[in-house]
Each structure stands twice: as structure tokens, then as C-alpha cells.
TILORO-225712 format. One record per residue (C-alpha): residue number from 1; residue in one letter; x negated, y negated, z. Coordinates in steps of 0.05 Angstrom, whole numbers, plus 5000, padded with zeros to 4 digits. Layout:
BEGIN
<resi:NUM, resn:a, east:X, north:Y, up:Z>
...
This chain:
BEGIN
<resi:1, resn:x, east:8021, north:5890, up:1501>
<resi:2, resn:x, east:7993, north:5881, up:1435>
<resi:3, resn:x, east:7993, north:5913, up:1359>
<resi:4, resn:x, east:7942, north:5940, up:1324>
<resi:5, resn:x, east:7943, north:5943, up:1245>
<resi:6, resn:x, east:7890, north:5972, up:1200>
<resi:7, resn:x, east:7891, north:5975, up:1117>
<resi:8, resn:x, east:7835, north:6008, up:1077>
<resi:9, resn:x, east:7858, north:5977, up:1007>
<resi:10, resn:x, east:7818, north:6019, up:0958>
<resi:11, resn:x, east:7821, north:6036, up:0879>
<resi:12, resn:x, east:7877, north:6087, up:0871>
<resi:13, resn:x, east:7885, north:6153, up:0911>
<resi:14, resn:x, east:7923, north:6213, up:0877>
<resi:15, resn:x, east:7979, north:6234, up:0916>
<resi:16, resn:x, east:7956, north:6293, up:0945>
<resi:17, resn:x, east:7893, north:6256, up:0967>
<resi:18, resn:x, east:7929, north:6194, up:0993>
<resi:19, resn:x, east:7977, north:6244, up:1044>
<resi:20, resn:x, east:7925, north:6280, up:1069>
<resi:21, resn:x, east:7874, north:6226, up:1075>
<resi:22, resn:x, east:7937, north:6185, up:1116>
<resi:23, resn:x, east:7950, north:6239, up:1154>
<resi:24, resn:x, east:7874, north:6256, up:1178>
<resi:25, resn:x, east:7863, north:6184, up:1194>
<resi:26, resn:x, east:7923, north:6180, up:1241>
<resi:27, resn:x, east:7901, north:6247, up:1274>
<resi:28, resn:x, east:7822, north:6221, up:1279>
<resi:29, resn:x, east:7846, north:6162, up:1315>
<resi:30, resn:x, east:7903, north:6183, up:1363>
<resi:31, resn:x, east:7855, north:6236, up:1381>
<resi:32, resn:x, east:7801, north:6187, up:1406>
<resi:33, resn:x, east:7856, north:6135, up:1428>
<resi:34, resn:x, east:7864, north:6196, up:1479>
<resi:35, resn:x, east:7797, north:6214, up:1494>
<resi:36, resn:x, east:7781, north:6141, up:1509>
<resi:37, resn:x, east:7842, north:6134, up:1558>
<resi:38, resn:x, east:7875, north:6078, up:1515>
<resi:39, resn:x, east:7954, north:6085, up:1523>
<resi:40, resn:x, east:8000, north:6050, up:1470>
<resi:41, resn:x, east:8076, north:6064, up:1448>
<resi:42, resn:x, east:8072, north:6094, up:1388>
<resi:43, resn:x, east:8016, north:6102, up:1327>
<resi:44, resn:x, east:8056, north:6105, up:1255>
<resi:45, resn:x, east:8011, north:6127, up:1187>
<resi:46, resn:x, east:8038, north:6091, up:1112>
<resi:47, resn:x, east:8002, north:6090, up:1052>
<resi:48, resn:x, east:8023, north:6070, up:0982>
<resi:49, resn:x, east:7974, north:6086, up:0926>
<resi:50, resn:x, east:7917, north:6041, up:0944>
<resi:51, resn:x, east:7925, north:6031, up:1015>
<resi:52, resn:x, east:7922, north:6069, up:1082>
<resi:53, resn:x, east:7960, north:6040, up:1135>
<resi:54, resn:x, east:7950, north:6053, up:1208>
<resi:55, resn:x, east:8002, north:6022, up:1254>
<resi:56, resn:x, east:7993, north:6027, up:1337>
<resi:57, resn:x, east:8045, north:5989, up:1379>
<resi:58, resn:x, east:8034, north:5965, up:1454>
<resi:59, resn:x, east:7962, north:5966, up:1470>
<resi:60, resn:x, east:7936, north:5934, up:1532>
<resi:61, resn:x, east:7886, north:5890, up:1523>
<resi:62, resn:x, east:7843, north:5919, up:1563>
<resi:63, resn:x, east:7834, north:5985, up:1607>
<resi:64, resn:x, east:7801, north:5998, up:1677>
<resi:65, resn:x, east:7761, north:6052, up:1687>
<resi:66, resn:x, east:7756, north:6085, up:1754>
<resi:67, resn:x, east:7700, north:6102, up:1790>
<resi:68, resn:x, east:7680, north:6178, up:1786>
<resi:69, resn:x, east:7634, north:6227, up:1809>
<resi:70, resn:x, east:7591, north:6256, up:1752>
<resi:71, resn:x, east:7569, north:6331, up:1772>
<resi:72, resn:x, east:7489, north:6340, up:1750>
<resi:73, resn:x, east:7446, north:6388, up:1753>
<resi:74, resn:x, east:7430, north:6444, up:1809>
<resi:75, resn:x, east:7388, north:6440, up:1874>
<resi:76, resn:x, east:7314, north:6459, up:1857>
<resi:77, resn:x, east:7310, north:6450, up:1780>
<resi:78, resn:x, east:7252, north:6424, up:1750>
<resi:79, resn:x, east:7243, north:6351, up:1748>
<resi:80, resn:x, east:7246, north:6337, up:1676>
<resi:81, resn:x, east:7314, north:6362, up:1676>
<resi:82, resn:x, east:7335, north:6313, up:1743>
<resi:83, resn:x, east:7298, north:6257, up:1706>
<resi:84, resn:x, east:7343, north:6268, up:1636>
<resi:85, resn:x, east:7402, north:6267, up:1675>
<resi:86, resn:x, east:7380, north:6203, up:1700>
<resi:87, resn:x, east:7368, north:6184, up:1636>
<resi:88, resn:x, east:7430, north:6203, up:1602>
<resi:89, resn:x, east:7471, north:6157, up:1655>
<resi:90, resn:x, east:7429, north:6095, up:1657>
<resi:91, resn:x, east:7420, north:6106, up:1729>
<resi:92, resn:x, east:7364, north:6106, up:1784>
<resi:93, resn:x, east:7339, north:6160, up:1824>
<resi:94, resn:x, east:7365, north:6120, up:1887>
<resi:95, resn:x, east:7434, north:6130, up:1861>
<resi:96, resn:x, east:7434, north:6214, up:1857>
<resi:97, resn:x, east:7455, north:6250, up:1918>
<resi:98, resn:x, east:7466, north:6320, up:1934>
<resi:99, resn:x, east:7534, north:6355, up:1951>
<resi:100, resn:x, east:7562, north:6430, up:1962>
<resi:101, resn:x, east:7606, north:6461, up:1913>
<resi:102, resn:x, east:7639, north:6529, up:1910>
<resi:103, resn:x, east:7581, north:6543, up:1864>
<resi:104, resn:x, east:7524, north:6522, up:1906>
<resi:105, resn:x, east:7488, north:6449, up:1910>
<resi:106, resn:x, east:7485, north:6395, up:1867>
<resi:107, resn:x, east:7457, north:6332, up:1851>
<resi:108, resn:x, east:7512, north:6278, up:1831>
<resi:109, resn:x, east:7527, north:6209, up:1816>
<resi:110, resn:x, east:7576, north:6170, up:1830>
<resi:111, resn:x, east:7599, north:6114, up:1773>
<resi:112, resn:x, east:7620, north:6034, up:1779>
<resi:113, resn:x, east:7697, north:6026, up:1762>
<resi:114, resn:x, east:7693, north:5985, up:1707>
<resi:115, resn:x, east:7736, north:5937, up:1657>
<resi:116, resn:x, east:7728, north:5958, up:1582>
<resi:117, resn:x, east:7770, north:5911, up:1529>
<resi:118, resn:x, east:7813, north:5947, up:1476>
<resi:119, resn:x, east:7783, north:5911, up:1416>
<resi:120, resn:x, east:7717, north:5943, up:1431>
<resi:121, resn:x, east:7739, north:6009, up:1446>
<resi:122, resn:x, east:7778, north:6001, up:1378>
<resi:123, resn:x, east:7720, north:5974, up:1332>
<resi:124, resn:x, east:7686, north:6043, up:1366>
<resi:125, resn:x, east:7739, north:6086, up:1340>
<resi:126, resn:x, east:7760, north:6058, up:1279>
<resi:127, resn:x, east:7686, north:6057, up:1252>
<resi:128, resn:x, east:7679, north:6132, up:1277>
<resi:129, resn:x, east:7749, north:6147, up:1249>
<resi:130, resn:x, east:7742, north:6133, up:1173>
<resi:131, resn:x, east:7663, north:6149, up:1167>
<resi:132, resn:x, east:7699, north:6223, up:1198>
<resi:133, resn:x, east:7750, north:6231, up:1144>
<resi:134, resn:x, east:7733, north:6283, up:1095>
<resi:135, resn:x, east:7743, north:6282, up:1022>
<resi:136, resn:x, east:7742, north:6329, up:0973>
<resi:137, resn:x, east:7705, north:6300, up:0930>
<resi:138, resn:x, east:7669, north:6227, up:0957>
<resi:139, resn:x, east:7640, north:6167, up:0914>
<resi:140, resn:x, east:7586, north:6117, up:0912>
<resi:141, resn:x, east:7589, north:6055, up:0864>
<resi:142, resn:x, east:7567, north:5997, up:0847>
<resi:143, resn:x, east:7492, north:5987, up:0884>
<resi:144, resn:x, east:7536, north:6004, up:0947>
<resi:145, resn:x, east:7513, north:6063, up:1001>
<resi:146, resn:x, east:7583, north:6073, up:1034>
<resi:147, resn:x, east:7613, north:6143, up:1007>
<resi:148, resn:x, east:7686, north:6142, up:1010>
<resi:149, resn:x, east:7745, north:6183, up:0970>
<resi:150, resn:x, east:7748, north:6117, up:0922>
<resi:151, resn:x, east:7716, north:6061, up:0920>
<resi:152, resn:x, east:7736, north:6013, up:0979>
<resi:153, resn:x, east:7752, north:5946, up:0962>
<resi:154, resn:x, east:7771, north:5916, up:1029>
<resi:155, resn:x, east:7791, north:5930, up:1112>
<resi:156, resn:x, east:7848, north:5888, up:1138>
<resi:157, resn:x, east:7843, north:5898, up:1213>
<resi:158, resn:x, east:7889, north:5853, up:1269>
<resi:159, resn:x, east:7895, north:5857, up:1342>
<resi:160, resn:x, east:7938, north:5819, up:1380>
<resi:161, resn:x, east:7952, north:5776, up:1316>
<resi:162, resn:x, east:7869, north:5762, up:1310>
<resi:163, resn:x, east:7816, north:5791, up:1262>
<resi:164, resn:x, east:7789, north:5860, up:1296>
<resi:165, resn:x, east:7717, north:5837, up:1258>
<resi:166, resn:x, east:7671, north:5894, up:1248>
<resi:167, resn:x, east:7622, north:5916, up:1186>
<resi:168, resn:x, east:7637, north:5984, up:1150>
<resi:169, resn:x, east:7584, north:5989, up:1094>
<resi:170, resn:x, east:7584, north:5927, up:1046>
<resi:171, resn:x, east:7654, north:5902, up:1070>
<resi:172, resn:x, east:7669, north:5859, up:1129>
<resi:173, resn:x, east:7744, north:5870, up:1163>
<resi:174, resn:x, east:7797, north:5810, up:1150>
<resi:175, resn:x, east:7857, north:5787, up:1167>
<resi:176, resn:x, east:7876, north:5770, up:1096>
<resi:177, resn:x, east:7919, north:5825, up:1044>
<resi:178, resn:x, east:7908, north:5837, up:0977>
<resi:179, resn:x, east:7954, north:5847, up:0920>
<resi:180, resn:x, east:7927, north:5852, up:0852>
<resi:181, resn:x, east:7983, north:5863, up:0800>
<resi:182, resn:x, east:7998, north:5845, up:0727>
<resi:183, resn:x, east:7929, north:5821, up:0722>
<resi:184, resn:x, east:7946, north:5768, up:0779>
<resi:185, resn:x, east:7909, north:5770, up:0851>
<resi:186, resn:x, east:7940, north:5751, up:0909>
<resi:187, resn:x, east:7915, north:5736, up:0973>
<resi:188, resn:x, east:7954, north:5730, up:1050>
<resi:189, resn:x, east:7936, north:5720, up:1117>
<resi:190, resn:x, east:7982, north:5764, up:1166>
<resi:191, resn:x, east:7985, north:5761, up:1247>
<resi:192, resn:x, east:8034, north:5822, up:1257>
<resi:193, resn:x, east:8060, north:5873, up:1216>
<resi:194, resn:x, east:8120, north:5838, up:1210>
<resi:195, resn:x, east:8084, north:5791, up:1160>
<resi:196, resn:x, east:8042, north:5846, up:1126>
<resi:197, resn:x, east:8112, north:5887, up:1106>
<resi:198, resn:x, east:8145, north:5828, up:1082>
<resi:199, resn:x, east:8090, north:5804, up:1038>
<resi:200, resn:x, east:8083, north:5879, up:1007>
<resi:201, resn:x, east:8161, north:5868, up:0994>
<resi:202, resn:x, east:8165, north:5804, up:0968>
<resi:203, resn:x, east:8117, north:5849, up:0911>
<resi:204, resn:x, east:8152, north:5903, up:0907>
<resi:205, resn:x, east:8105, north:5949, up:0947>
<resi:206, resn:x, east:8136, north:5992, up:0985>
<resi:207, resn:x, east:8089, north:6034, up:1040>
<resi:208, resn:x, east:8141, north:6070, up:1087>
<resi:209, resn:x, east:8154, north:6145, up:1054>
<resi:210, resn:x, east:8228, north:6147, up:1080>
<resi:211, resn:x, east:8249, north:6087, up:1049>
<resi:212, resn:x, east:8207, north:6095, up:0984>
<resi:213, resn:x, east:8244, north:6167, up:0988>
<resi:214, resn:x, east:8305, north:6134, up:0994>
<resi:215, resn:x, east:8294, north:6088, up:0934>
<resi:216, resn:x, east:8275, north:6143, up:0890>
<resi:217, resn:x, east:8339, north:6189, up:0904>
<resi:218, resn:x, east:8392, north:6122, up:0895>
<resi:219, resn:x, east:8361, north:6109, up:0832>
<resi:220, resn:x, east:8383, north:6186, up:0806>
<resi:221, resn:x, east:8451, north:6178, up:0845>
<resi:222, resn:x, east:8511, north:6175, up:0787>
């Protein structure tokens, strides 16, 4: 089974932003980790002030789909409609046959089980994901297109301790983390998260809430 981390590293997100923003993305996704029929452990949201972090533990590295039969149109409709059902399911008319219901008759289909890999189904629902989340207020800049909550300056995205490589807008996903502080830049390559949390660390960033909480309320302790 294999882990899945995504970072949006962006200019910085006021608080309120940053929570809500974290929590939508986490939503967006496990919703359409669902709807796709991916299963995984667990999916975990961070963020710190420029980064959104998603986290998804024990994907399979690929999924089989079952064959299934896809319910069409009735008995006696007009052709055009048969024909766009056709259409819609990149089949022939060779493959539609007809079948009772409770309801009446039917034409049908019947699909091809099929092998799908994860990292596709995951470049499908990241890129849907963060081009769903809303801002209140979005941002162009530079001679850039891509609208976003503040300006993006980079996607980390591993699977299975590989680049996940996919184009949002101007940027191209990495495997590489950025830390810009004190007028220094520093760059990383990470395989797991793992890597990614001790590098944030061995800077002082600090991503997970509880333990940021933590560190907060020891420093006011007497």
C-alpha cells in the first residue's frame, strides 16, 4: 500500500483563509477518493501559513473495476436519443440489448471490468480538487492565468515515494520542498512524509495544529 502527499506552497494565507481553504481541500478530495472507489487508511489535512498539506495513507496502486450493466434509455424512443447513449459510452450498437424491468423495457449495456492505476485516478482528482476550492477573494499575477487565493509558487506531489507529475497552470508538480527564510532558499527532495516533516523541523516549521497548539500553550505555562 502506498502514501500519497500533496503541498500547495503559496505566498501567505491569513488564518482564517488557510483553515478553511485546508479543510475544503481535504473534503473535495475524500469526496471524490469515494466516488472513484479508491480505498486508503486514513486522509489527514496540515497547513502552516504558506502551505496546504494533504496526507492519504495506504493506497493501492491500482483498482479493478467490475463489469456492470449500464441501464439506457426506454423501448421505442427516438433514435437520436439510442444513438447519444451510444455515444456517451463509447460503445457500438452491437453491444446494446434489451431487458424487462419493473418499469417496463430497456435498452442496456453491459461494461468490460477493467484495471485503472491510482496515480491517474489521483492526477484526475487532485487537478479537479484545487481548481474546485473557493476563495473569497481569488488572484492573478504576474502574466500568469491560474486564479488562486494567493499566488502559488509551487505543487509538491509523491506517490509511492515518486513524483505524481501533472501541470496546474504555469507550475509543474515536484518532488522537491521549499523553504525560503531569513532571505535564504532552501531546496529538498522527499520520498515519504517521513522526510517532508523532518525537513520542515529541522526549520522550525511546524504544520500539525495539535502540536503547534501544544507549543504555544508550554510557552505561557509558569
Amino acid at each position: 500500500m502506498s502514501e500519497f502527499i500533496l503541498e500547495l506552497y503559496s505566498e501567505e494565507i491569513p488564518p482564517k483563509l488557510q483553515v478553511s481553504a485546508r479543510n475544503e481541500l481535504k473534503e473535495l478530495i475524500e469526496k471524490s477518493l469515494n466516488e472513484e472507489g479508491l480505498k486508503y487508511k486514513s486522509i489527514s489535512s496540515y497547513s502552516s501559513p504558506t502551505r496546504l498539506l494533504i496526507l492519504i495513507k495506504d493506497l493501492p496502486e491500482k483498482i479493478k473495476i467490475p463489469a456492470k450493466e449500464i441501464k439506457g434509455p426506454k423501448i421505442g424512443v427516438l433514435d437520436d436519443i439510442l444513438n447519444s447513449f451510444i455515444r456517451a459510452h463509447k460503445v457500438s450498437k452491437k453491444d446494446v440489448f434489451e431487458k424487462e424491468s419493473e418499469k417496463g423495457k430497456f435498452y442496456y449495456i453491459k461494461t468490460k471490468s477493467q484495471v485503472l492505476f491510482t496515480k491517474d485516478l489521483l492526477i484526475k482528482i487532485i487537478l479537479n480538487s484545487i481548481a474546485s476550492l473557493s476563495w473569497k477573494k481569488s488572484m492573478k499575477w504576474s502574466n500568469n492565468n491560474l486564479l488562486w487565493g494567493r499566488p502559488l509558487r509551487s505543487i509538491l506531489s509523491v506517490f509511492n515515494k515518486k513524483i505524481l507529475q501533472f501541470n496546474y497552470g504555469h507550475l509543474k508538480s515536484s518532488d522537491t520542498i521549499v523553504v525560503e527564510q531569513d532571505l535564504i532558499t532552501k531546496y529538498k527532495k522527499i520520498s515519504s512524509f517521513k522526510d517532508y516533516l523532518g525537513f520542515l523541523k529541522s526549520n522550525n516549521i511546524i504544520i500539525d495544529q495539535k502540536e503547534r497548539k501544544k507549543i504555544i500553550l508550554k510557552k505561557f505555562e509558569f
